[in-house]
TORPA-4810 file (N, C-alpha, C, O; in nm, 3 decimals):
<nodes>
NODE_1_0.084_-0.117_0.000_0.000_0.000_0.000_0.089_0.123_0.000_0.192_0.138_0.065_X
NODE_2_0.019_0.229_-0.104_0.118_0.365_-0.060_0.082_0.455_-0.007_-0.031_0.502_-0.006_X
NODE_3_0.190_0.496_0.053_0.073_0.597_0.179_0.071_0.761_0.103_0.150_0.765_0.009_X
NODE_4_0.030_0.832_0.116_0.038_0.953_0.031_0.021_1.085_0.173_-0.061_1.098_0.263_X
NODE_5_0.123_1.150_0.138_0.184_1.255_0.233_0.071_1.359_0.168_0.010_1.348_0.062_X
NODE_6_0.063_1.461_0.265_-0.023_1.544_0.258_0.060_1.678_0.228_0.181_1.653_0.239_X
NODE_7_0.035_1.820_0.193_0.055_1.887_0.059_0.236_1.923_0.155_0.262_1.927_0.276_X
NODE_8_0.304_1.939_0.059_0.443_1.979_0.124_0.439_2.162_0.181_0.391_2.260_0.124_X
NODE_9_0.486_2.155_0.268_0.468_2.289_0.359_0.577_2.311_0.340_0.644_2.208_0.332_X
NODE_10_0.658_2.447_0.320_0.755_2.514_0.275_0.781_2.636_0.379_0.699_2.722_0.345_X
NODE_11_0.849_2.681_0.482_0.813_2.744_0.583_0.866_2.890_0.497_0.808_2.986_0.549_X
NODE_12_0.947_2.929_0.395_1.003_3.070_0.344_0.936_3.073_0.206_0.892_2.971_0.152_X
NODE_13_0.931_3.211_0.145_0.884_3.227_0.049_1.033_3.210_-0.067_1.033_3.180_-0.187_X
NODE_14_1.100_3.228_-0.015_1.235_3.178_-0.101_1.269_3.085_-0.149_1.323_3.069_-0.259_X
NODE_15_1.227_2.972_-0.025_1.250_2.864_-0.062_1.161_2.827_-0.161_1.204_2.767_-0.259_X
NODE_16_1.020_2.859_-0.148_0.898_2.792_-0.251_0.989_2.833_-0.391_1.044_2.736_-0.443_X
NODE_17_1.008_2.940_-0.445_1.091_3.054_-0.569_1.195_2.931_-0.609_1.210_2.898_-0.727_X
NODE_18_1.279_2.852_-0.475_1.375_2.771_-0.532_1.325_2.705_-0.603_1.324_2.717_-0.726_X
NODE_19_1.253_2.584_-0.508_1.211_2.509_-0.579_1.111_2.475_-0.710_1.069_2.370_-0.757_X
NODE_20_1.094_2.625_-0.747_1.012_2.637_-0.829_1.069_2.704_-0.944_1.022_2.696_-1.058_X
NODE_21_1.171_2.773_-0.910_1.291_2.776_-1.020_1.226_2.896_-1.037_1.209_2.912_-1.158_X
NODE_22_1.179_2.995_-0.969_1.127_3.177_-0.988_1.239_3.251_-0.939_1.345_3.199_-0.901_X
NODE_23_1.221_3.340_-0.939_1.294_3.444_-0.838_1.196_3.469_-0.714_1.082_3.424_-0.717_X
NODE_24_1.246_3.544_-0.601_1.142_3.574_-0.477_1.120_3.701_-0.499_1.058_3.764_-0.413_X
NODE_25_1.171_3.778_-0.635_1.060_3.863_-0.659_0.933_3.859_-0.702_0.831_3.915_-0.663_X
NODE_26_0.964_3.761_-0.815_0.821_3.696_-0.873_0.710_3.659_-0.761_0.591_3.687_-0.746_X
NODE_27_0.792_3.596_-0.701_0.620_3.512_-0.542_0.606_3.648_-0.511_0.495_3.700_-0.523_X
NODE_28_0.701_3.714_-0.472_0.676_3.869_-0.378_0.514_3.951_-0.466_0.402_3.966_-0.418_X
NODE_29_0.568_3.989_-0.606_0.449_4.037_-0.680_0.346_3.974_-0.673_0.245_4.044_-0.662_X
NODE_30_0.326_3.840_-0.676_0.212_3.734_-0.716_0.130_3.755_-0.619_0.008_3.767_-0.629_X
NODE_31_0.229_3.762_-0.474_0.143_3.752_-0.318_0.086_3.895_-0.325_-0.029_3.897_-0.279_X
NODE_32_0.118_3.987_-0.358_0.076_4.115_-0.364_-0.026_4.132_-0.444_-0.098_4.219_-0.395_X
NODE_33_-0.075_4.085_-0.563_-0.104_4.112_-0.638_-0.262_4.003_-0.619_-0.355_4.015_-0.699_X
NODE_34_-0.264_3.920_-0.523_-0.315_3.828_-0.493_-0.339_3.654_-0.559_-0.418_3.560_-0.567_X
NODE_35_-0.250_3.688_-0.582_-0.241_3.539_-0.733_-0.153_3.433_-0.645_-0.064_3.365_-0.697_X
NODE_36_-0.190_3.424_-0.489_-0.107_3.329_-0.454_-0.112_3.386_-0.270_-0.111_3.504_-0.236_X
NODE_37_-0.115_3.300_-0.202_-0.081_3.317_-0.048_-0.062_3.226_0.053_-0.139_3.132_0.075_X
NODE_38_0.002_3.241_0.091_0.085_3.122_0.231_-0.070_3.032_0.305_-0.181_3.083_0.323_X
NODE_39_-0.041_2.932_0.327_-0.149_2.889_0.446_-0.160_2.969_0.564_-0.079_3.059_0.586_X
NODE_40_-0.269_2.939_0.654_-0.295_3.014_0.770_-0.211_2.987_0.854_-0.180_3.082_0.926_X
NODE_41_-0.148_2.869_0.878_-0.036_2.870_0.939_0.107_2.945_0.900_0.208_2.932_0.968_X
NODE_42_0.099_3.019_0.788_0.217_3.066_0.721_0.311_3.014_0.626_0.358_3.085_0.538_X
NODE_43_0.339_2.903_0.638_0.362_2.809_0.530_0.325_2.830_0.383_0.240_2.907_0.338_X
NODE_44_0.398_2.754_0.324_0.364_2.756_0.205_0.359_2.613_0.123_0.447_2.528_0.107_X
NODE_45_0.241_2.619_0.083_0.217_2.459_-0.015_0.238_2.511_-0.162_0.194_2.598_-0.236_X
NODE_46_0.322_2.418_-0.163_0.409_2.443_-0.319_0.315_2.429_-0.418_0.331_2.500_-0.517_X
NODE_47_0.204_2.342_-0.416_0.130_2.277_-0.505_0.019_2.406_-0.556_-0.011_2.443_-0.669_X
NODE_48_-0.021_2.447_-0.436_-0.118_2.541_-0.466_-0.060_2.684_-0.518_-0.119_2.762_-0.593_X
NODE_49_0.090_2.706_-0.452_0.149_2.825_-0.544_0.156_2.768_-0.694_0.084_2.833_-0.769_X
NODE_50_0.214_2.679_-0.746_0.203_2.635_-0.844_0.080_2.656_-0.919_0.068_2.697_-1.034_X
NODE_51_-0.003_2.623_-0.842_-0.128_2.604_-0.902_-0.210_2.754_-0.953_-0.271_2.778_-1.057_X
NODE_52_-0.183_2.841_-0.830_-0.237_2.973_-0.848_-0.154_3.060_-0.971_-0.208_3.122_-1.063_X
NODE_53_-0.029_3.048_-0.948_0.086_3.049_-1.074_-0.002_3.042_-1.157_-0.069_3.144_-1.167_X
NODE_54_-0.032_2.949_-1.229_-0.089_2.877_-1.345_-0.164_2.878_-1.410_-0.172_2.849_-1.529_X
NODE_55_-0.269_2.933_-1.295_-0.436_2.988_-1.347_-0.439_3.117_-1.369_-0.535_3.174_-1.420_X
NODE_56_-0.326_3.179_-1.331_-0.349_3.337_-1.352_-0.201_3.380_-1.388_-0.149_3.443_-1.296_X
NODE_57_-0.126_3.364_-1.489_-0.021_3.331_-1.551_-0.060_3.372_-1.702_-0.175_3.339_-1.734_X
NODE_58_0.004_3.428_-1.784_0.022_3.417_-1.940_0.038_3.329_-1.950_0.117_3.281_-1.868_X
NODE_59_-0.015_3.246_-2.041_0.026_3.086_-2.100_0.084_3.103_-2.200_0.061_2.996_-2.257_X
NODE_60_0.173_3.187_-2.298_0.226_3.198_-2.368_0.363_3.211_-2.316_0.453_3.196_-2.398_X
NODE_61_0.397_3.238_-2.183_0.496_3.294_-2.070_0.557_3.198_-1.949_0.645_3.222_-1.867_X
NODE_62_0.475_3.080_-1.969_0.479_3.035_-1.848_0.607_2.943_-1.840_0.664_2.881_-1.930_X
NODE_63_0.633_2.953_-1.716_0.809_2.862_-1.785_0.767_2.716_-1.701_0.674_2.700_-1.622_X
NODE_64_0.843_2.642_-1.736_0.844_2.464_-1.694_0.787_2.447_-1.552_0.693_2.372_-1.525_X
NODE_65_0.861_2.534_-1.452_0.809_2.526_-1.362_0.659_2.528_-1.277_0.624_2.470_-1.175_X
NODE_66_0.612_2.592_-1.339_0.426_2.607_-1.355_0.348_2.494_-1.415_0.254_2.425_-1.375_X
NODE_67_0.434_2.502_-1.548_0.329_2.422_-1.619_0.401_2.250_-1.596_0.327_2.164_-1.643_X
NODE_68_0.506_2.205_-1.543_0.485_2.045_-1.522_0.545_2.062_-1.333_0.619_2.132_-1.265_X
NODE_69_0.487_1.986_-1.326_0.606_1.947_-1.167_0.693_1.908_-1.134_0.716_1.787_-1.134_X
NODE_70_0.786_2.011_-1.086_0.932_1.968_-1.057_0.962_1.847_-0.952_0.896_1.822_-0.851_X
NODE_71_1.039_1.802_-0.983_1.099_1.692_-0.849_1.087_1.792_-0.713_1.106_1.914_-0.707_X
NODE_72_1.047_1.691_-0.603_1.034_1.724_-0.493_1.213_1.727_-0.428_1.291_1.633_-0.446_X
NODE_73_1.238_1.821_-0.373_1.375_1.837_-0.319_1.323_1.786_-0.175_1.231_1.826_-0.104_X
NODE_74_1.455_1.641_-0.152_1.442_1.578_-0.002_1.479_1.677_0.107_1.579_1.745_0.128_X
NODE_75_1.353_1.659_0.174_1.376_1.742_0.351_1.394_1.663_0.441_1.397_1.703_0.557_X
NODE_76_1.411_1.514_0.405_1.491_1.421_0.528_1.595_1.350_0.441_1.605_1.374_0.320_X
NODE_77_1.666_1.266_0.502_1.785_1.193_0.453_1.700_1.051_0.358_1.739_0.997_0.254_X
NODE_78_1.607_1.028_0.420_1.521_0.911_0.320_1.351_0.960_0.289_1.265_0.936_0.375_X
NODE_79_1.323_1.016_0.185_1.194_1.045_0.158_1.124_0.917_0.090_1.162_0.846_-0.003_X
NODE_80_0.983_0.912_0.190_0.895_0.846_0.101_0.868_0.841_-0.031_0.857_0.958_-0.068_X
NODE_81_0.844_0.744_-0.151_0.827_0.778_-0.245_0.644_0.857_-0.199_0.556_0.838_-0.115_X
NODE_82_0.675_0.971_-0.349_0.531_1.005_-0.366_0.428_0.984_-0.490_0.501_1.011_-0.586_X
NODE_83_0.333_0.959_-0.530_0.303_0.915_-0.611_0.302_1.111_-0.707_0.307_1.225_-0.661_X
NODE_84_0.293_1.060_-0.833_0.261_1.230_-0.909_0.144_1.261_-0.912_0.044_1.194_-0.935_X
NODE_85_0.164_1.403_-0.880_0.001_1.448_-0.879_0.017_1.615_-0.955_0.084_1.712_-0.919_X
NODE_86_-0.077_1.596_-1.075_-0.095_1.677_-1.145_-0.156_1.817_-1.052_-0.214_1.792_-0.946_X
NODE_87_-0.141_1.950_-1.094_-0.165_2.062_-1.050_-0.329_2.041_-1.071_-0.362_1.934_-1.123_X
NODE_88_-0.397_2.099_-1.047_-0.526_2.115_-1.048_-0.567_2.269_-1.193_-0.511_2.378_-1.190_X
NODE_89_-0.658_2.234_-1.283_-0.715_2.254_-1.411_-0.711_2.444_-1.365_-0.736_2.471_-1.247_X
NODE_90_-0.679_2.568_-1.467_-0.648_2.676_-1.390_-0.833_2.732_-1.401_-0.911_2.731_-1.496_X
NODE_91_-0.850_2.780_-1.247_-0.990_2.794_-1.200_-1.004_2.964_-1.233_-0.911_3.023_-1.288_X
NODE_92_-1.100_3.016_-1.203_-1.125_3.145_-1.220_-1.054_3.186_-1.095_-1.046_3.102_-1.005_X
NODE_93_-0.980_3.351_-1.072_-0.913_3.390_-0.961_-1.018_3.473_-0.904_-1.084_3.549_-0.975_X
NODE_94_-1.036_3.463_-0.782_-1.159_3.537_-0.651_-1.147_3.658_-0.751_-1.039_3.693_-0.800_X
NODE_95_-1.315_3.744_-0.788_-1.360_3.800_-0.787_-1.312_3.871_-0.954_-1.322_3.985_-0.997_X
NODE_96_-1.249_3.727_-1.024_-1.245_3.794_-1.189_-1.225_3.650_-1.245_-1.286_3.549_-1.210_X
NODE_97_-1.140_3.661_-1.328_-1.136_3.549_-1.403_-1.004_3.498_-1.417_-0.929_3.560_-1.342_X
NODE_98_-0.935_3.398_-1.492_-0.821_3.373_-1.557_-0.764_3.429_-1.632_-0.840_3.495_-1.703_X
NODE_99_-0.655_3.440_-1.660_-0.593_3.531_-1.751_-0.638_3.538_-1.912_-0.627_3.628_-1.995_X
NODE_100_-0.705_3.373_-1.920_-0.711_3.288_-2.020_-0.831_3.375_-2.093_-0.846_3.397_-2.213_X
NODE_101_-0.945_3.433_-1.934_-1.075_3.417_-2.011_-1.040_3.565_-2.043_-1.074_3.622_-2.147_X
NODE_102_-0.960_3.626_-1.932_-1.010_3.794_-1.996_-0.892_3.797_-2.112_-0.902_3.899_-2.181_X
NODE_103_-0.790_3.714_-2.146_-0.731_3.767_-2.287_-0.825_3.718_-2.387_-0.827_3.789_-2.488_X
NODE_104_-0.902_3.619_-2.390_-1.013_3.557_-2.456_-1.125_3.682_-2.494_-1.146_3.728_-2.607_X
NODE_105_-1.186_3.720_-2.374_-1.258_3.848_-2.409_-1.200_4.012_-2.479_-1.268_4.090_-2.546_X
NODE_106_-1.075_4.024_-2.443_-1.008_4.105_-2.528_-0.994_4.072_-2.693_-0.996_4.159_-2.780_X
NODE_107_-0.981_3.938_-2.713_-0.948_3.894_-2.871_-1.095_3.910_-2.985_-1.118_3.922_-3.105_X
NODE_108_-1.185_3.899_-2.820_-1.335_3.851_-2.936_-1.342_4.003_-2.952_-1.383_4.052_-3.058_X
NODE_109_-1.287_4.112_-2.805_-1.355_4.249_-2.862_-1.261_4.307_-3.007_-1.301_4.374_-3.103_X
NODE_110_-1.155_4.264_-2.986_-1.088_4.301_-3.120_-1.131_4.260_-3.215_-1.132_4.339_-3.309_X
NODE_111_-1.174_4.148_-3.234_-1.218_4.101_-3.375_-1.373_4.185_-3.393_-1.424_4.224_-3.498_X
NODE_112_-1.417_4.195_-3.279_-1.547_4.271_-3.367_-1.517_4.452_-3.416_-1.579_4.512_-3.504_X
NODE_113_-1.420_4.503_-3.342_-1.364_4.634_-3.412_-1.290_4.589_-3.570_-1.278_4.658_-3.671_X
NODE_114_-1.263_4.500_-3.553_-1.170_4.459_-3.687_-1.294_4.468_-3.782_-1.288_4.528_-3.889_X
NODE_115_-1.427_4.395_-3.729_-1.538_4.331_-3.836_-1.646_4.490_-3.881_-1.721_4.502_-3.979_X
NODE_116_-1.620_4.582_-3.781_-1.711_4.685_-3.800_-1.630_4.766_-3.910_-1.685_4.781_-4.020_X
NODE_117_-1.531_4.807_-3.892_-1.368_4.846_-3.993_-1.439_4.845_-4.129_-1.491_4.924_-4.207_X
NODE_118_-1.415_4.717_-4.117_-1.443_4.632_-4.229_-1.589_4.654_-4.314_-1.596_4.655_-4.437_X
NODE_119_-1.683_4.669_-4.238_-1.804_4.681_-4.264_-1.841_4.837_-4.311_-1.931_4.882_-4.382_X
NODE_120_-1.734_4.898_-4.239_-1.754_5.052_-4.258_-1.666_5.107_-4.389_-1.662_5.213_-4.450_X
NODE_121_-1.617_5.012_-4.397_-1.526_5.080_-4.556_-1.630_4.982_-4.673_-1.702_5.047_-4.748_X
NODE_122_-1.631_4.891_-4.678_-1.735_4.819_-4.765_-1.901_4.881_-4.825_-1.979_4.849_-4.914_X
NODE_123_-1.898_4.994_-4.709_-2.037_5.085_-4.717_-2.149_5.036_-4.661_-2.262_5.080_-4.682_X
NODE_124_-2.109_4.913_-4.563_-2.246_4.868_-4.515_-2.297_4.922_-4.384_-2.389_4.887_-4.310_X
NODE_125_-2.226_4.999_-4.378_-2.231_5.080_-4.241_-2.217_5.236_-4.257_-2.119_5.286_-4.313_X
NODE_126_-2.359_5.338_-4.187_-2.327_5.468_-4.208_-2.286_5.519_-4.086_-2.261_5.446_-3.990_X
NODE_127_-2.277_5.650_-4.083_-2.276_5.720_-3.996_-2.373_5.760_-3.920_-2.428_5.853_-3.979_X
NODE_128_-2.415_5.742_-3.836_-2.558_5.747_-3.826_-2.606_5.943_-3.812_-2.682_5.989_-3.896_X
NODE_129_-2.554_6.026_-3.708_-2.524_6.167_-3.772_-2.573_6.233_-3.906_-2.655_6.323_-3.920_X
NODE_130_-2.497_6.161_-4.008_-2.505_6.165_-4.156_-2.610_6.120_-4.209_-2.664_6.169_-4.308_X
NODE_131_-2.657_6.005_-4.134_-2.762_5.968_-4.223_-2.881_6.036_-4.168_-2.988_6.040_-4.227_X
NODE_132_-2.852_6.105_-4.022_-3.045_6.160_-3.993_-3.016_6.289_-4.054_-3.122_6.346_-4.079_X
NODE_133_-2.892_6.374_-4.095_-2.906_6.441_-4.151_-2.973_6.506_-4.291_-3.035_6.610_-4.312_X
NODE_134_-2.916_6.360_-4.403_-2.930_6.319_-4.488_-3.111_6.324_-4.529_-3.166_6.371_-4.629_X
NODE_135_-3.166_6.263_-4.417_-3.272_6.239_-4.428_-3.379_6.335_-4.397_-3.490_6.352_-4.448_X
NODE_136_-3.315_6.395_-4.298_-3.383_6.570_-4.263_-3.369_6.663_-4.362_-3.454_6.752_-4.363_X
NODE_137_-3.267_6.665_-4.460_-3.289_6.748_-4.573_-3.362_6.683_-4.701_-3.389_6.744_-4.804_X
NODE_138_-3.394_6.531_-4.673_-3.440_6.504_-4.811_-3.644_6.500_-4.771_-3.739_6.479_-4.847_X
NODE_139_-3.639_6.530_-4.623_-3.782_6.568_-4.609_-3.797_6.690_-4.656_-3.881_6.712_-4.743_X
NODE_140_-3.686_6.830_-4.588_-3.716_6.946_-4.619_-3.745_6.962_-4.760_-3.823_7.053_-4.787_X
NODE_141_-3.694_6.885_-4.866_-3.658_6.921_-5.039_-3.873_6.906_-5.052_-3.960_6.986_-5.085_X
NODE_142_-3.875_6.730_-4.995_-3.977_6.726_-5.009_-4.092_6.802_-4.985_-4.180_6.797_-5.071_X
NODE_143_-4.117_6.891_-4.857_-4.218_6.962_-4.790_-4.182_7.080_-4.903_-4.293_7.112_-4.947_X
NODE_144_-4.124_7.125_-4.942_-4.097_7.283_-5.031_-4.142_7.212_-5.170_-4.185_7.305_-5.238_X
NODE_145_-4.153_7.100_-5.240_-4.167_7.097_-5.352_-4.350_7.056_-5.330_-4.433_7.145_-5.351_X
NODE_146_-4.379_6.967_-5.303_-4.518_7.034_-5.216_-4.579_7.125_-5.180_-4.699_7.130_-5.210_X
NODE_147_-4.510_7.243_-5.093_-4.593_7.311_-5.093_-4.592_7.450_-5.224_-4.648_7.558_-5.210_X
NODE_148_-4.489_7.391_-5.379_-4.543_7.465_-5.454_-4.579_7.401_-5.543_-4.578_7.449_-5.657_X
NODE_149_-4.611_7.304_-5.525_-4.698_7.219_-5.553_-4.863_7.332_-5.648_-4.890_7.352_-5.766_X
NODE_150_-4.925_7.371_-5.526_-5.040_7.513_-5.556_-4.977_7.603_-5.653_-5.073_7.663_-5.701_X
NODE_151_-4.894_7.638_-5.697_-4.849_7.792_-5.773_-4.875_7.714_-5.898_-4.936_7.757_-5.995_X
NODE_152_-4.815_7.579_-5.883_-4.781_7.556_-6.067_-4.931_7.475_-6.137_-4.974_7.467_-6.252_X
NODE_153_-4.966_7.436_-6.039_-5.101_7.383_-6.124_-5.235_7.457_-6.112_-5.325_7.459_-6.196_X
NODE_154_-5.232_7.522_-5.985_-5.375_7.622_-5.974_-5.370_7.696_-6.094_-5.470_7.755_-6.052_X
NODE_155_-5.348_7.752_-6.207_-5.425_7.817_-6.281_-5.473_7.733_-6.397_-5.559_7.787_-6.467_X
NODE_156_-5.427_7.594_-6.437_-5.462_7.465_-6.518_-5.630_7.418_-6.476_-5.735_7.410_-6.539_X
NODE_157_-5.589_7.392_-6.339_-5.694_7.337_-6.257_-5.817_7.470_-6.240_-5.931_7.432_-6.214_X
NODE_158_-5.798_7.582_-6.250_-5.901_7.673_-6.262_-5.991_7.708_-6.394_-6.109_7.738_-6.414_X
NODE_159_-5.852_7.686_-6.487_-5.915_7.687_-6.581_-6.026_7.564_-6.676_-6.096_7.565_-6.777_X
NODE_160_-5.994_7.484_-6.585_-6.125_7.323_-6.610_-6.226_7.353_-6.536_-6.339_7.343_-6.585_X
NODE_161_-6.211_7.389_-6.425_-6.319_7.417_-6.348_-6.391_7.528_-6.339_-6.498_7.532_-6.277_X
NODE_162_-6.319_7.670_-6.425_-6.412_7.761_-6.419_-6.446_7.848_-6.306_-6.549_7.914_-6.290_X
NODE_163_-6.321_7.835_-6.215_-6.322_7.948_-6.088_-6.215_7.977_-6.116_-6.139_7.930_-6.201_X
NODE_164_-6.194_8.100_-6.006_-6.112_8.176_-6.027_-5.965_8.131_-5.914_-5.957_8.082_-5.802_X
NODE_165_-5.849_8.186_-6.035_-5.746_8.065_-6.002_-5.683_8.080_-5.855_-5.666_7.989_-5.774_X
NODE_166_-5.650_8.230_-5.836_-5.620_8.299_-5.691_-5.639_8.220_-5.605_-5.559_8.155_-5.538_X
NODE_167_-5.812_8.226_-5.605_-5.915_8.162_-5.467_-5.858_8.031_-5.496_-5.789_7.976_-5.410_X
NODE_168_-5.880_7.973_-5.614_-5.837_7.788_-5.577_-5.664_7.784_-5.498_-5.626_7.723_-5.398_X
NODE_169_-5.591_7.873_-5.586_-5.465_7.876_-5.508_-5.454_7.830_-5.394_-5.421_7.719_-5.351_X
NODE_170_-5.492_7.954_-5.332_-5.499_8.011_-5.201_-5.591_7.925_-5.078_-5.591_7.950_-4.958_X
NODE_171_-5.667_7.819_-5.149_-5.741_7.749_-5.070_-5.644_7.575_-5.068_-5.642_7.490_-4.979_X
NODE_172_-5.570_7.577_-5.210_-5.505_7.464_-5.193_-5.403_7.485_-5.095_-5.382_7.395_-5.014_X
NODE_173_-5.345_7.578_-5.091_-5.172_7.660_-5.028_-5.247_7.596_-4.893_-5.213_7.481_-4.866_X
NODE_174_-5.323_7.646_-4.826_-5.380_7.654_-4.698_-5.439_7.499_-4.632_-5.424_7.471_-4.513_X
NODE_175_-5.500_7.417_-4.720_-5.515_7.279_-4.696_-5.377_7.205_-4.672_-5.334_7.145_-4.573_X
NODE_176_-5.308_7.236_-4.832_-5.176_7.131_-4.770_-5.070_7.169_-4.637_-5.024_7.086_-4.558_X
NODE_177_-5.039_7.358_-4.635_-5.019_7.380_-4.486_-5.095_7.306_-4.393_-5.024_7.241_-4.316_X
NODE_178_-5.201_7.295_-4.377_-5.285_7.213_-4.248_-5.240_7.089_-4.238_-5.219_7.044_-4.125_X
NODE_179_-5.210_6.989_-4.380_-5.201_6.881_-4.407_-5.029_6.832_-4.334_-4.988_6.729_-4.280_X
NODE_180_-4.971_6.956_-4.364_-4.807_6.908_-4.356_-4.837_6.894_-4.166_-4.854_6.805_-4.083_X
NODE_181_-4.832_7.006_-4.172_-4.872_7.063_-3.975_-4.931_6.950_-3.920_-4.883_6.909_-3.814_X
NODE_182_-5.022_6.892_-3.968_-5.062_6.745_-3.880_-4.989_6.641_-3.862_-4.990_6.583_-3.754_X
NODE_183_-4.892_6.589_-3.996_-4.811_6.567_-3.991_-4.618_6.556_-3.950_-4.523_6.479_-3.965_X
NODE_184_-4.650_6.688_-3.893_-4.553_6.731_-3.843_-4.411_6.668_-3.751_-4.289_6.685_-3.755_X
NODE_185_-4.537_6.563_-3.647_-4.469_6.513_-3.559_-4.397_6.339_-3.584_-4.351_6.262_-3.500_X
NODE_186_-4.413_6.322_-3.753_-4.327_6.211_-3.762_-4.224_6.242_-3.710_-4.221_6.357_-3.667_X
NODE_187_-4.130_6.179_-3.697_-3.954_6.141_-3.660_-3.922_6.018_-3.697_-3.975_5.907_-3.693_X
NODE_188_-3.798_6.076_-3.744_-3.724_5.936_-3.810_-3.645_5.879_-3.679_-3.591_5.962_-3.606_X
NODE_189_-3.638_5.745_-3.646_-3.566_5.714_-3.575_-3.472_5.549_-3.605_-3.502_5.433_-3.635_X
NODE_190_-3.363_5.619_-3.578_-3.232_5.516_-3.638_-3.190_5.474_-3.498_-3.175_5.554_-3.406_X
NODE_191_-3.169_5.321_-3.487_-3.138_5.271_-3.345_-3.041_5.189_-3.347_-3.002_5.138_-3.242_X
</nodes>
């Protein structure tokens, strides 16, 4: 039967750095930074620095030491064998994420600035500014050609009907004013 020792306790932060092949500036930042902290007894379990290392680490960066497990350095003259035990899968860090997910969310936001770029030189995309502008002057063209609309046909139309052209004018001018004015309160709206 093998008996299996429980997590190795490391009493200095130097020492963990040795055996882990860092510098004790590196643990120094990590502990600061919260990506890593001693047991409550003060100690330090190598496994879980490792581990915290790992999950919140560049993975493009990470050197041997993180990513496989080093030989255990003997703290008696005859160590038990230990069986290997893989680091544990890198978890989200208290109160954000892995390095993994927020460079993950940085890549997807880039690619959609890349895709709008793209969309905006192709012409499938306006300005939106431009376009309520656009559209506010192509009502105004409209409401003015309308409302002379009355000048150019009231004396045609008077003359079929046999009144006098002024009065028809002047009664059309005044309907389609009423007509626009009711209308007034469309709005274009771009969302």
């Amino acid at each position: 039967m093998i008996a299996v020792e429980g997590p190795t306790l490391v009493a200095s932060q130097r020492e963990v750095a040795r055996r882990l092949g860092l510098s004790h500036t590196a643990l120094q930042k990590a502990q600061q930074a919260g990506r890593i902290a001693p047991e409550p007894g003060g100690g330090w379990d190598i496994e879980k620095v490792r581990a915290g290392l790992a999950a919140s680490s560049d993975p493009t960066r990470k050197t041997a030491a993180m990513t496989t497990r080093a030989p255990a350095l003997p703290v008696s003259p005859a160590p038990a064998p230990r069986p290997m035990v893989t680091p544990p899968a890198a978890e989200p860090l208290p109160g954000g994420s892995s390095f993994h997910n927020a460079r993950t969310a940085n890549e997807v936001l880039k690619a959609q600035e890349r895709k709008l770029r793209l969309e905006e030189r192709r012409g499938q995309l306006v300005d939106k500014a431009r376009a309520l502008m656009l559209v506010h002057r192509l009502a105004k063209e409209e409401r003015d050609a309308i409302l002379a609309w009355p000048a150019r046909i009231a004396a045609e139309l008077a003359a079929e009907l046999g009144v006098d052209a002024h009065r028809l004018q002047t009664l059309m001018d005044a309907r389609l004013r009423q007509h626009l004015a009711e209308r007034h309160d469309v709005r274009v709206s771009i969302g």
